[in-house]
PDB file of the backbone (N, CA, C, O) and the ligand in Angstrom, with CONECT records:
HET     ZN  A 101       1
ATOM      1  N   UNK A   1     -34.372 -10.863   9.012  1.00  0.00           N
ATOM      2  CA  UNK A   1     -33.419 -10.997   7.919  1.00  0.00           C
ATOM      3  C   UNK A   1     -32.009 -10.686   8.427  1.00  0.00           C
ATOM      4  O   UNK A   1     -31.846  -9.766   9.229  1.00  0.00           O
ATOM      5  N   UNK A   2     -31.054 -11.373   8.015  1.00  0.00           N
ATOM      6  CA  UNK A   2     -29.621 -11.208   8.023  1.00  0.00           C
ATOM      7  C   UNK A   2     -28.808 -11.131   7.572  1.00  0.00           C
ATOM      8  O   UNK A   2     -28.285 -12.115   7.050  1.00  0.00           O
ATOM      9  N   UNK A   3     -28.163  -9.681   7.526  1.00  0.00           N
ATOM     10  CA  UNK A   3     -27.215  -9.229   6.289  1.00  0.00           C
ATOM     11  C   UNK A   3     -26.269 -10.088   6.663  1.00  0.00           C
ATOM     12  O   UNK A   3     -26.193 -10.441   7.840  1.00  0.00           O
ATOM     13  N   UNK A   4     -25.395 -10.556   5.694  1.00  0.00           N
ATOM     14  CA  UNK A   4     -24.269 -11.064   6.098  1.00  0.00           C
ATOM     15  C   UNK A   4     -22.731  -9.959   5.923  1.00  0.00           C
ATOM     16  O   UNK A   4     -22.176  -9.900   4.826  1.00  0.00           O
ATOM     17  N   UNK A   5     -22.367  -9.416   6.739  1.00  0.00           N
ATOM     18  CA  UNK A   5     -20.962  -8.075   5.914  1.00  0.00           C
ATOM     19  C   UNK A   5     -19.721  -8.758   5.867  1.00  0.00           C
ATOM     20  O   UNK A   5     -18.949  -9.021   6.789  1.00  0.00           O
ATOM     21  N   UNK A   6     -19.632  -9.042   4.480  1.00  0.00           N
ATOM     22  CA  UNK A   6     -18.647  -9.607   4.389  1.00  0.00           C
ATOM     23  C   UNK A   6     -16.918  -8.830   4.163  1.00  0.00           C
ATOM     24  O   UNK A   6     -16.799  -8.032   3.233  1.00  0.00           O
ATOM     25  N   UNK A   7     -15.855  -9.093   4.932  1.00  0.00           N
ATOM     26  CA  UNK A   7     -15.236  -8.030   4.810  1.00  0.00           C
ATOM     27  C   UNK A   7     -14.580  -8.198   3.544  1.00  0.00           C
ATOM     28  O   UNK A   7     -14.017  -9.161   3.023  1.00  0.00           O
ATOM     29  N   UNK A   8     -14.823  -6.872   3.140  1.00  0.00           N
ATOM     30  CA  UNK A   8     -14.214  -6.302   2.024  1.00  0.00           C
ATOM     31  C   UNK A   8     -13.158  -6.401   1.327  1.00  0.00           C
ATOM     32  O   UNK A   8     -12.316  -5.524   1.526  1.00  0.00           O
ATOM     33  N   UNK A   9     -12.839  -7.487   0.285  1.00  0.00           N
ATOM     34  CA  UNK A   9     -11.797  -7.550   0.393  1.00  0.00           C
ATOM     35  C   UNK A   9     -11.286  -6.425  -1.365  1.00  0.00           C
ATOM     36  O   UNK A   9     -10.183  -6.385  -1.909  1.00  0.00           O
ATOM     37  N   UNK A  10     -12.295  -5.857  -1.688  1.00  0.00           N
ATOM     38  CA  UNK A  10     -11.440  -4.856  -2.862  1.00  0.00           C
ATOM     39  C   UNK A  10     -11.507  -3.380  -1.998  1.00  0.00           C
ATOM     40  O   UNK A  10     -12.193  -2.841  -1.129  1.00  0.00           O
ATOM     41  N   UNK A  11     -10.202  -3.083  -2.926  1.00  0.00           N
ATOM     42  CA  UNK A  11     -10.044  -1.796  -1.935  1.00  0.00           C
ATOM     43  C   UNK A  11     -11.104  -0.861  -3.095  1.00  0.00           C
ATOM     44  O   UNK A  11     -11.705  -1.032  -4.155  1.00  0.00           O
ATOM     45  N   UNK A  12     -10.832   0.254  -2.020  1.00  0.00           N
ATOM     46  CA  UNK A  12     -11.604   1.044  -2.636  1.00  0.00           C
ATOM     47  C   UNK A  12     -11.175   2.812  -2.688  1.00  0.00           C
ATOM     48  O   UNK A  12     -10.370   3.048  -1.787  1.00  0.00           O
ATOM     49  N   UNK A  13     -11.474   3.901  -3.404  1.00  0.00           N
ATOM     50  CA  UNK A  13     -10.811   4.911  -3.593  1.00  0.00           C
ATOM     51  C   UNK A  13     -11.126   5.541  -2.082  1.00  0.00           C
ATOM     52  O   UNK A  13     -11.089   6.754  -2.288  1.00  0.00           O
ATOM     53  N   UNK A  14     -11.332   5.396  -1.078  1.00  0.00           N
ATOM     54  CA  UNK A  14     -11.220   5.661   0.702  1.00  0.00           C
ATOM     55  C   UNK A  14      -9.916   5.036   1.054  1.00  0.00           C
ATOM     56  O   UNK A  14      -9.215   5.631   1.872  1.00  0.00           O
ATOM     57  N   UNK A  15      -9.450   3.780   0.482  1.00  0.00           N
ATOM     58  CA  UNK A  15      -8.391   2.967   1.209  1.00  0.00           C
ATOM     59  C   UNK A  15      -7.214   3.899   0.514  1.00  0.00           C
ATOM     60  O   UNK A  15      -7.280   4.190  -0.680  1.00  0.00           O
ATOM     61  N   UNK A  16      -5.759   4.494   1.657  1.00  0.00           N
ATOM     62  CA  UNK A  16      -5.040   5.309   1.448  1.00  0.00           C
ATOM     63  C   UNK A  16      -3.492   4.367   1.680  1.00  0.00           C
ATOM     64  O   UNK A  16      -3.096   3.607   2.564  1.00  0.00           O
ATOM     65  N   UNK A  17      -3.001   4.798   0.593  1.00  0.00           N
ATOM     66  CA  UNK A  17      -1.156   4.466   1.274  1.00  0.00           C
ATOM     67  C   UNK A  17      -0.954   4.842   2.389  1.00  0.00           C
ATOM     68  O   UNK A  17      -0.960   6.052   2.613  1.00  0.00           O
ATOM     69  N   UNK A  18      -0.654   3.676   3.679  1.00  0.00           N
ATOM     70  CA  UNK A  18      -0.078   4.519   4.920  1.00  0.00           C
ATOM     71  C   UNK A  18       1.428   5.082   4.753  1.00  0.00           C
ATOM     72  O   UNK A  18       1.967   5.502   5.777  1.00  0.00           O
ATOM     73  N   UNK A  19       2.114   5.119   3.591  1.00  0.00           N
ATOM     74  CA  UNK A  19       3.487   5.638   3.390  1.00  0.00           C
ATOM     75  C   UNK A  19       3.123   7.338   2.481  1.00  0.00           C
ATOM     76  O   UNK A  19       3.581   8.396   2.916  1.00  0.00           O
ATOM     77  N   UNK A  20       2.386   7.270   1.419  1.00  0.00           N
ATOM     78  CA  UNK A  20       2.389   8.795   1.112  1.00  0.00           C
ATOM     79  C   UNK A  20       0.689   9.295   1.231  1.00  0.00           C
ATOM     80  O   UNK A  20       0.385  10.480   1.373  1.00  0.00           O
ATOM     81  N   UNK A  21      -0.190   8.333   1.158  1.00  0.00           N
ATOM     82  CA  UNK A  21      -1.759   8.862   0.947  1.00  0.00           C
ATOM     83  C   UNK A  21      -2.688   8.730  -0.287  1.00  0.00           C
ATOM     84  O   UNK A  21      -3.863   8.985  -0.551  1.00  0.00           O
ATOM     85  N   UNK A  22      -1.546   8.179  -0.953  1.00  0.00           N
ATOM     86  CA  UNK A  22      -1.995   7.783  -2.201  1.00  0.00           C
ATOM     87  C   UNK A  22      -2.950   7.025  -1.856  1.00  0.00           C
ATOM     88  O   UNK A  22      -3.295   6.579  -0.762  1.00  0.00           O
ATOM     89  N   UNK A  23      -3.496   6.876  -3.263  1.00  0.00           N
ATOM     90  CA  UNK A  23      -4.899   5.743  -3.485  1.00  0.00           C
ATOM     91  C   UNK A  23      -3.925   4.062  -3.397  1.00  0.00           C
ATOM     92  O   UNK A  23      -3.066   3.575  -4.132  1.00  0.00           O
ATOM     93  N   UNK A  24      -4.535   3.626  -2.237  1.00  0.00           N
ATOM     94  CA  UNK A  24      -3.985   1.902  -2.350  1.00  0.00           C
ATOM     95  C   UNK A  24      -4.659   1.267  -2.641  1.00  0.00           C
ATOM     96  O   UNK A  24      -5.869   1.124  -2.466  1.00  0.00           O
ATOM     97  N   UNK A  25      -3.231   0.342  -3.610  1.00  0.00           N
ATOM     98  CA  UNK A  25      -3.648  -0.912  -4.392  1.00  0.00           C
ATOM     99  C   UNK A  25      -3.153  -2.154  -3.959  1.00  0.00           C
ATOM    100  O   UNK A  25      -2.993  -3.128  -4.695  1.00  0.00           O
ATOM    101  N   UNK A  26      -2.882  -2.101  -2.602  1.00  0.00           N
ATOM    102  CA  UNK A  26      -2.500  -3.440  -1.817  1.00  0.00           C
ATOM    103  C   UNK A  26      -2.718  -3.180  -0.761  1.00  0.00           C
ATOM    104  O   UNK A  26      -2.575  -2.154  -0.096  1.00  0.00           O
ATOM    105  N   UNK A  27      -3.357  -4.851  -0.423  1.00  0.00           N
ATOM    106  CA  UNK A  27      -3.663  -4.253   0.744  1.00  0.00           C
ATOM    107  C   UNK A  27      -3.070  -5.821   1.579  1.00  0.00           C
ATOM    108  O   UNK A  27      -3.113  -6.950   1.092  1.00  0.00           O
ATOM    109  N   UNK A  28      -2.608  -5.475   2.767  1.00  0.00           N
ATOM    110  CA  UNK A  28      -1.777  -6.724   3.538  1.00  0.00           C
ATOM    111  C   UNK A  28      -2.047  -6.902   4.687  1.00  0.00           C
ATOM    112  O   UNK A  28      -1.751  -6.042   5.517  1.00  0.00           O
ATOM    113  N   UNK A  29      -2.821  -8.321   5.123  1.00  0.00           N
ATOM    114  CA  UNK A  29      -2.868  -8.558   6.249  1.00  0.00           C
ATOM    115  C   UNK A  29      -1.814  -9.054   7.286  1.00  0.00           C
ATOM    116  O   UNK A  29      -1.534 -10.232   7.507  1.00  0.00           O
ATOM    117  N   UNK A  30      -1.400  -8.205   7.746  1.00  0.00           N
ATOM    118  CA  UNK A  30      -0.126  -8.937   8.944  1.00  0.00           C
ATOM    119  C   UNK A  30      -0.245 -10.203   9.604  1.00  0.00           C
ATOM    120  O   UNK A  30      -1.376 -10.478  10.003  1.00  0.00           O
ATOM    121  N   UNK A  31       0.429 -10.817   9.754  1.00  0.00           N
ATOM    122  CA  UNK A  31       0.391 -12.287  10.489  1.00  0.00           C
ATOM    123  C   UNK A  31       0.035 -11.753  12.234  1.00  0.00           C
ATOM    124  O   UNK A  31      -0.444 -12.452  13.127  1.00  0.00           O
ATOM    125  N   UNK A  32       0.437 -10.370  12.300  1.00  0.00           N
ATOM    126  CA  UNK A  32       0.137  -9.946  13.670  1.00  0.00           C
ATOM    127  C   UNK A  32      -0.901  -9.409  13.888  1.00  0.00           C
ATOM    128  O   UNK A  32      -1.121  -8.867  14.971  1.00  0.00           O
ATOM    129  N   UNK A  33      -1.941  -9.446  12.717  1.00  0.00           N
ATOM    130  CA  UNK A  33      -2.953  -8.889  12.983  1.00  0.00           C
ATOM    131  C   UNK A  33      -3.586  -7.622  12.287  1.00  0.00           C
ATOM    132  O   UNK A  33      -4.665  -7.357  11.758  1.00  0.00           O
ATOM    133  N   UNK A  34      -2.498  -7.020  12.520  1.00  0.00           N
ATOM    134  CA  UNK A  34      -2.657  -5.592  11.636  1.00  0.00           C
ATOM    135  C   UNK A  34      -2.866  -5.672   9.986  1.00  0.00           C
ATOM    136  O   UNK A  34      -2.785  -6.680   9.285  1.00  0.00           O
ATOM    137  N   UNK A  35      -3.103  -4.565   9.653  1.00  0.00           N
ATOM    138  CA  UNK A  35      -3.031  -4.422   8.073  1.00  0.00           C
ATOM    139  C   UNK A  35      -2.749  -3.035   7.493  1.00  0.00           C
ATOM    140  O   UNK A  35      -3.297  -2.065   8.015  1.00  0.00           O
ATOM    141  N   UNK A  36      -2.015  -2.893   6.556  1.00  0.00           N
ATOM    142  CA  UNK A  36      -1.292  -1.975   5.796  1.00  0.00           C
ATOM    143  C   UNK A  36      -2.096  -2.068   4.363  1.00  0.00           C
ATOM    144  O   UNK A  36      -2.612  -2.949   3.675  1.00  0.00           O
ATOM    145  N   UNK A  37      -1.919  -0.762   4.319  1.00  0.00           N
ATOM    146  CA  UNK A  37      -2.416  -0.211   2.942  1.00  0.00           C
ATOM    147  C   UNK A  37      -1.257   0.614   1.986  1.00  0.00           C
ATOM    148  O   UNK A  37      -0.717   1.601   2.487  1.00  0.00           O
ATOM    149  N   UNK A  38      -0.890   0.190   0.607  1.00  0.00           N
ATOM    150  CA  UNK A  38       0.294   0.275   0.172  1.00  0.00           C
ATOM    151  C   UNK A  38      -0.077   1.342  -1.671  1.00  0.00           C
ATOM    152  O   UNK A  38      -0.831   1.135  -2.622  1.00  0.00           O
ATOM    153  N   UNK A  39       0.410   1.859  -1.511  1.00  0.00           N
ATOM    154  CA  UNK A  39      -0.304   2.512  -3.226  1.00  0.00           C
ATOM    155  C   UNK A  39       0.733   1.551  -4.091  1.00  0.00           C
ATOM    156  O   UNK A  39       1.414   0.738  -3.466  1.00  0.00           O
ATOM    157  N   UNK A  40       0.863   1.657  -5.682  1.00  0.00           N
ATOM    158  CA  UNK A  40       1.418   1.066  -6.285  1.00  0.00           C
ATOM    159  C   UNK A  40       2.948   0.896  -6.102  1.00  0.00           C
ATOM    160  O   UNK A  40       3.719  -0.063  -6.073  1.00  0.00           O
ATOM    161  N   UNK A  41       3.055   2.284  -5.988  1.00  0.00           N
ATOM    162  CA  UNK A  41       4.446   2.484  -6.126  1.00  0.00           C
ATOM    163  C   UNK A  41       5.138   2.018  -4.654  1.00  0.00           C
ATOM    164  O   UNK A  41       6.275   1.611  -4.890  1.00  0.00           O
ATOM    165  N   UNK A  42       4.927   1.969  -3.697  1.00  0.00           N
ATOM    166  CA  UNK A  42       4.935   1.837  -2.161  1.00  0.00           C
ATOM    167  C   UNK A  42       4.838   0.112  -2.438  1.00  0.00           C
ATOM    168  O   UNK A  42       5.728  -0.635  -2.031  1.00  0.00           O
ATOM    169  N   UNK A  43       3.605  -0.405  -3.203  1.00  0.00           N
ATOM    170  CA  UNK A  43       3.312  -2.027  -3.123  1.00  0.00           C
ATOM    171  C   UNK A  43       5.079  -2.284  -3.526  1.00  0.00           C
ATOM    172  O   UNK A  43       5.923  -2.619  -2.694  1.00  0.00           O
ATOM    173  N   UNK A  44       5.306  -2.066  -4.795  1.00  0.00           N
ATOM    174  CA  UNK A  44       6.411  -2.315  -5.427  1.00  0.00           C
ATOM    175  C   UNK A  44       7.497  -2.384  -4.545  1.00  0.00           C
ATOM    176  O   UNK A  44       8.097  -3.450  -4.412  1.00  0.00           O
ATOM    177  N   UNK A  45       7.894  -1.162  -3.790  1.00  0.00           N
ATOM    178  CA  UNK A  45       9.098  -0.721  -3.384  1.00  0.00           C
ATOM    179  C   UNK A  45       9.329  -1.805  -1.991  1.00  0.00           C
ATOM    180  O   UNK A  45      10.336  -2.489  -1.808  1.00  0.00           O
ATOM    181  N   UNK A  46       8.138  -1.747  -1.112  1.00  0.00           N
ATOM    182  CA  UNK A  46       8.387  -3.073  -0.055  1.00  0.00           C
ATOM    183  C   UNK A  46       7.537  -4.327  -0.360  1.00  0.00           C
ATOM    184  O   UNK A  46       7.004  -5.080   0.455  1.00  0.00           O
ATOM    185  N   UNK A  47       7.524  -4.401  -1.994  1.00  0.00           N
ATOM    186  CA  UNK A  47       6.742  -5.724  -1.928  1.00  0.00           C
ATOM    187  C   UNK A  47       7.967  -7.455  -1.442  1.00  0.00           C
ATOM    188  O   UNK A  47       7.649  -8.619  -1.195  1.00  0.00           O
ATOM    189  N   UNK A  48       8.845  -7.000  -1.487  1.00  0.00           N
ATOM    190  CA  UNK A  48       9.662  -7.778  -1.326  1.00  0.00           C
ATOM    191  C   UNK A  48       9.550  -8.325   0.534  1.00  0.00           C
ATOM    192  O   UNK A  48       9.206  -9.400   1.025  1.00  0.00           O
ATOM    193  N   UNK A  49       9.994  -7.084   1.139  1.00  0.00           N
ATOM    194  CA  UNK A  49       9.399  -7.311   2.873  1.00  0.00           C
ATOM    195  C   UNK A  49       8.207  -7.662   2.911  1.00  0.00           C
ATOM    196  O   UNK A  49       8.078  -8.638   3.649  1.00  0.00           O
ATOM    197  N   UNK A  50       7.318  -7.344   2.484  1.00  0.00           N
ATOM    198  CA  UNK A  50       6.115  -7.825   3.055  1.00  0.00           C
ATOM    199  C   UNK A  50       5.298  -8.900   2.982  1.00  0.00           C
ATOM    200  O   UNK A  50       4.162  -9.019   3.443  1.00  0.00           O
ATOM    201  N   UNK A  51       5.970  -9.700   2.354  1.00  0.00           N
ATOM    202  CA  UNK A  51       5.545 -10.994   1.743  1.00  0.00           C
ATOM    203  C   UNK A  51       6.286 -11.435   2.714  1.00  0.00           C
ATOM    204  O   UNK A  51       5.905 -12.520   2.275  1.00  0.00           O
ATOM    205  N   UNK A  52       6.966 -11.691   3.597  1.00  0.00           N
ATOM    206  CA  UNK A  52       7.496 -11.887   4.512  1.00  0.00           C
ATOM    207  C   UNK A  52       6.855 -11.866   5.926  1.00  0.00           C
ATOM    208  O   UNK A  52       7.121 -12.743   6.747  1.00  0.00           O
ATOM    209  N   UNK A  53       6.197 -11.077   6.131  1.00  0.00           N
ATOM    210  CA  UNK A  53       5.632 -10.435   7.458  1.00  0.00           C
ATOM    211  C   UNK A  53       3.835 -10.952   7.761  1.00  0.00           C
ATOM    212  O   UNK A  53       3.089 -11.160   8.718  1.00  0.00           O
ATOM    213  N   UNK A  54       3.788 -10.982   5.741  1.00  0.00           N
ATOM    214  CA  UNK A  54       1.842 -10.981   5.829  1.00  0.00           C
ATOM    215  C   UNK A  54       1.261 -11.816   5.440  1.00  0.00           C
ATOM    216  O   UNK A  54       1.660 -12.428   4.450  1.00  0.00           O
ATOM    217  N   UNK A  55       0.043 -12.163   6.111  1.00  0.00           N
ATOM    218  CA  UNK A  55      -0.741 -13.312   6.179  1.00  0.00           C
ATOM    219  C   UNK A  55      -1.125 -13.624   4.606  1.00  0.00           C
ATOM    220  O   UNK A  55      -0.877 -14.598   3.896  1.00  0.00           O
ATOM    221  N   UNK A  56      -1.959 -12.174   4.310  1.00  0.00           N
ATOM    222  CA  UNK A  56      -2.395 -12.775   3.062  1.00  0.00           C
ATOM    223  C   UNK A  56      -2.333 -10.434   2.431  1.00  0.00           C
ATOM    224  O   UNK A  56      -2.545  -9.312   2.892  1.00  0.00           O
ATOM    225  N   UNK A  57      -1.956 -11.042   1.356  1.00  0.00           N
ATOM    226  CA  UNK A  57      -1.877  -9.920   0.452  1.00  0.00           C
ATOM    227  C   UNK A  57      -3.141  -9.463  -0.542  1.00  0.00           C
ATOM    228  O   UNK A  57      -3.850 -10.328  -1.055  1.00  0.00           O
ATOM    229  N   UNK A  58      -3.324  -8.314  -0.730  1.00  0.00           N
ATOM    230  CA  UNK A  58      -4.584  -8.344  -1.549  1.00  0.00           C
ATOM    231  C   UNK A  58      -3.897  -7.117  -2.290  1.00  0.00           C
ATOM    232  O   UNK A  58      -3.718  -5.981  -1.851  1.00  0.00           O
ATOM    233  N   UNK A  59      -3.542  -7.678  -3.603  1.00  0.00           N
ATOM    234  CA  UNK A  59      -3.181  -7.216  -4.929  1.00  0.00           C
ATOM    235  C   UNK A  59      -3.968  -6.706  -6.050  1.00  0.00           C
ATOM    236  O   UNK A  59      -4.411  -7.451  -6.923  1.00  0.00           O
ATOM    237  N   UNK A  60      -4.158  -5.352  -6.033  1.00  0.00           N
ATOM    238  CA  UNK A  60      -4.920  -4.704  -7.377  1.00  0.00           C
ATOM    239  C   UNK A  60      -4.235  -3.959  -7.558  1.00  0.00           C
ATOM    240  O   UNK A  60      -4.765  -2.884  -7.279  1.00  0.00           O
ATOM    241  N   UNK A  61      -3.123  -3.816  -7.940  1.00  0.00           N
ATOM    242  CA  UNK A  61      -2.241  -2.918  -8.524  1.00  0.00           C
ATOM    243  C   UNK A  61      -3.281  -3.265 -10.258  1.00  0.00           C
ATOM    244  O   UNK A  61      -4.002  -2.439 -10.817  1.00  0.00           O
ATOM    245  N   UNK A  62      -3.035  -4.550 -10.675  1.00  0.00           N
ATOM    246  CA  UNK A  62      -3.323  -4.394 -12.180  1.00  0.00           C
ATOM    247  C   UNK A  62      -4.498  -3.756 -12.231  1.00  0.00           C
ATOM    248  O   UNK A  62      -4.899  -3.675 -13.391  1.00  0.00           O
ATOM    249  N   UNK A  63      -5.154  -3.310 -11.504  1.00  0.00           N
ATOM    250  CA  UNK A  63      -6.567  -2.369 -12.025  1.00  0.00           C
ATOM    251  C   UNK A  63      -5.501  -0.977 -12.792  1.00  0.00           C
ATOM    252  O   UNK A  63      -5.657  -0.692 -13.979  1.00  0.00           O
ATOM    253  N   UNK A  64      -4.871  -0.526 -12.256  1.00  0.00           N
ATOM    254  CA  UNK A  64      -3.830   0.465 -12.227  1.00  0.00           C
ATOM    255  C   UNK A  64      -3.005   0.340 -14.241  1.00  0.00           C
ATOM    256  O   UNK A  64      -2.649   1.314 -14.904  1.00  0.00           O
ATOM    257  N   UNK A  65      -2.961  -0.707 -14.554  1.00  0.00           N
ATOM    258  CA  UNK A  65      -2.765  -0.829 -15.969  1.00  0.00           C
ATOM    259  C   UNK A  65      -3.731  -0.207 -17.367  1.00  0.00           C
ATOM    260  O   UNK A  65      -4.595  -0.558 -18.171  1.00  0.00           O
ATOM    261  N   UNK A  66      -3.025   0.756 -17.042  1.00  0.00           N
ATOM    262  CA  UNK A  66      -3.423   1.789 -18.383  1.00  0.00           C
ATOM    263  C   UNK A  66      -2.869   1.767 -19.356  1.00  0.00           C
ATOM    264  O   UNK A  66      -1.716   2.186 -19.260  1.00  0.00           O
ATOM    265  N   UNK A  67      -3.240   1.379 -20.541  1.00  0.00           N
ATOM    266  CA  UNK A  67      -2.234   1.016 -21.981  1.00  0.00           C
ATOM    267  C   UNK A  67      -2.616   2.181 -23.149  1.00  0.00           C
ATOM    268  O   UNK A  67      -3.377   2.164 -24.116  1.00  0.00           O
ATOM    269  N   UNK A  68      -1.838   3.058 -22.658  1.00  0.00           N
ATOM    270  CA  UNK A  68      -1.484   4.089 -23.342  1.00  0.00           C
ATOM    271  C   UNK A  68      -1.303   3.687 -24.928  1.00  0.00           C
ATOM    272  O   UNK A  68      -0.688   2.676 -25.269  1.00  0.00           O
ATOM    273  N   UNK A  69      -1.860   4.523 -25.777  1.00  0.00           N
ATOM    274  CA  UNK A  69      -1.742   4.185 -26.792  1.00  0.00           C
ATOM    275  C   UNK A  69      -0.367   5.069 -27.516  1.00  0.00           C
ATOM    276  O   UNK A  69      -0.085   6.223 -27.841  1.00  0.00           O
ATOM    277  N   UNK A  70       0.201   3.800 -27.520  1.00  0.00           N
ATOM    278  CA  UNK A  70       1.603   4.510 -27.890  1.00  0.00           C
ATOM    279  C   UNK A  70       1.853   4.759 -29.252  1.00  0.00           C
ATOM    280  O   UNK A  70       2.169   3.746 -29.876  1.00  0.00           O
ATOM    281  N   UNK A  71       1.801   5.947 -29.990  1.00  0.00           N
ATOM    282  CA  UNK A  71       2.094   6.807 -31.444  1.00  0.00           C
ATOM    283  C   UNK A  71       3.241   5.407 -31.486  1.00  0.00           C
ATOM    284  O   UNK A  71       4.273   5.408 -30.815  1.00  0.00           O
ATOM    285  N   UNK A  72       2.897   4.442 -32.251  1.00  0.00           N
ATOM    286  CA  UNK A  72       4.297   4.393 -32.980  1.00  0.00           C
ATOM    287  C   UNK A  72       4.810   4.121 -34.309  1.00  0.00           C
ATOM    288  O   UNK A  72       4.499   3.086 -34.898  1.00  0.00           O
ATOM    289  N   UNK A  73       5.379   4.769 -34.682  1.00  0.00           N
ATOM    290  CA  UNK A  73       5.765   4.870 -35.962  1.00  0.00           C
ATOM    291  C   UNK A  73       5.471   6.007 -36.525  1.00  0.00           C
ATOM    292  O   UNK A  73       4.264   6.230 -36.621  1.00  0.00           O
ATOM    293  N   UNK A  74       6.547   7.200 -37.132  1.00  0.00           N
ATOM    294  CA  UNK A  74       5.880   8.142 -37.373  1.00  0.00           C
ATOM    295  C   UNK A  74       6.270   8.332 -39.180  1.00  0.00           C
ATOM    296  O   UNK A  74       7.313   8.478 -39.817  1.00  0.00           O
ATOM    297  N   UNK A  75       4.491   8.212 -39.602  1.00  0.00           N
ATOM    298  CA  UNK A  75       4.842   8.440 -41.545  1.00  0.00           C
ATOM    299  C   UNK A  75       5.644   9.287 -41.852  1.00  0.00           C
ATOM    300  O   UNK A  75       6.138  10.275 -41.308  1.00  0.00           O
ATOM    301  N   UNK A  76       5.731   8.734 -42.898  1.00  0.00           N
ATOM    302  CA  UNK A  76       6.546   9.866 -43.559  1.00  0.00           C
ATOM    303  C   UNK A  76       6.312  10.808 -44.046  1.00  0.00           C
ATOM    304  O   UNK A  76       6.476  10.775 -45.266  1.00  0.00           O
ATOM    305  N   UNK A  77       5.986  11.696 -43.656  1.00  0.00           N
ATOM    306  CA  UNK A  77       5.595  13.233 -43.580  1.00  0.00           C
ATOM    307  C   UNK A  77       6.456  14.292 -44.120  1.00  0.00           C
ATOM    308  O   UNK A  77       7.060  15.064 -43.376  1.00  0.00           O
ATOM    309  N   UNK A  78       6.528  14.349 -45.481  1.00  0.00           N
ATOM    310  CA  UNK A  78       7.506  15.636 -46.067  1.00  0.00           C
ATOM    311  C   UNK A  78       7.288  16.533 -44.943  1.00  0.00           C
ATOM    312  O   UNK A  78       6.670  16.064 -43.987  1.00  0.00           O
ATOM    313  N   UNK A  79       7.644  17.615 -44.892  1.00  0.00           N
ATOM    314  CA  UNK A  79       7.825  18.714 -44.381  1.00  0.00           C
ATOM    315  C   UNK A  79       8.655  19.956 -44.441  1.00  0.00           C
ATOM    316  O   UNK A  79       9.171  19.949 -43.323  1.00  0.00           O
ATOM    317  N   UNK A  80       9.069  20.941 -45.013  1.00  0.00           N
ATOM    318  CA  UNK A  80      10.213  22.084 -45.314  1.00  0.00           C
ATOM    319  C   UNK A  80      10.629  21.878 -46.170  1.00  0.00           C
ATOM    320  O   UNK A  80      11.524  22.601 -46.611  1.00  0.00           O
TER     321      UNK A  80
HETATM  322 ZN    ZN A 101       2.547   5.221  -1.300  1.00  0.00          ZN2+
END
């Protein structure tokens, strides 16, 4: 029998920002070969360079979209 290992292409909570250590949510293959691992905030800040440099990008920042449930509107609540 023959596994086939296919490489991985979702990251996973092991894959680290090489800029702070954070948990990364991009991940970029260099045209040179290499690959970088970027957390959200890091994806953001050089997402502009690196689209430049890399073969192919692998984007899960939107896992990262948490929709806070935002209070809004507050009744009208006598009070004092
Ligand atoms: Zn980072």
């Amino acid at each position: 029998m023959n596994t086939a290992v296919a490489p991985s292409s979702r990251l996973t909570a092991a894959d680290r920002c090489d800029r702070c250590g954070a948990q990364a949510y991009l991940r970029v293959e260099l045209q040179s070969g290499g690959e970088l691992l970027f957390c959200a905030h890091h994806a953001r800040e050089h997402g502009d360079k690196l689209k430049q440099i890399a073969a192919t990008v692998v984007d899960e920042t939107d896992r990262l979209t948490d929709r806070n449930p935002t209070t809004a509107g507050s009744g009208a609540d006598g009070q004092g």
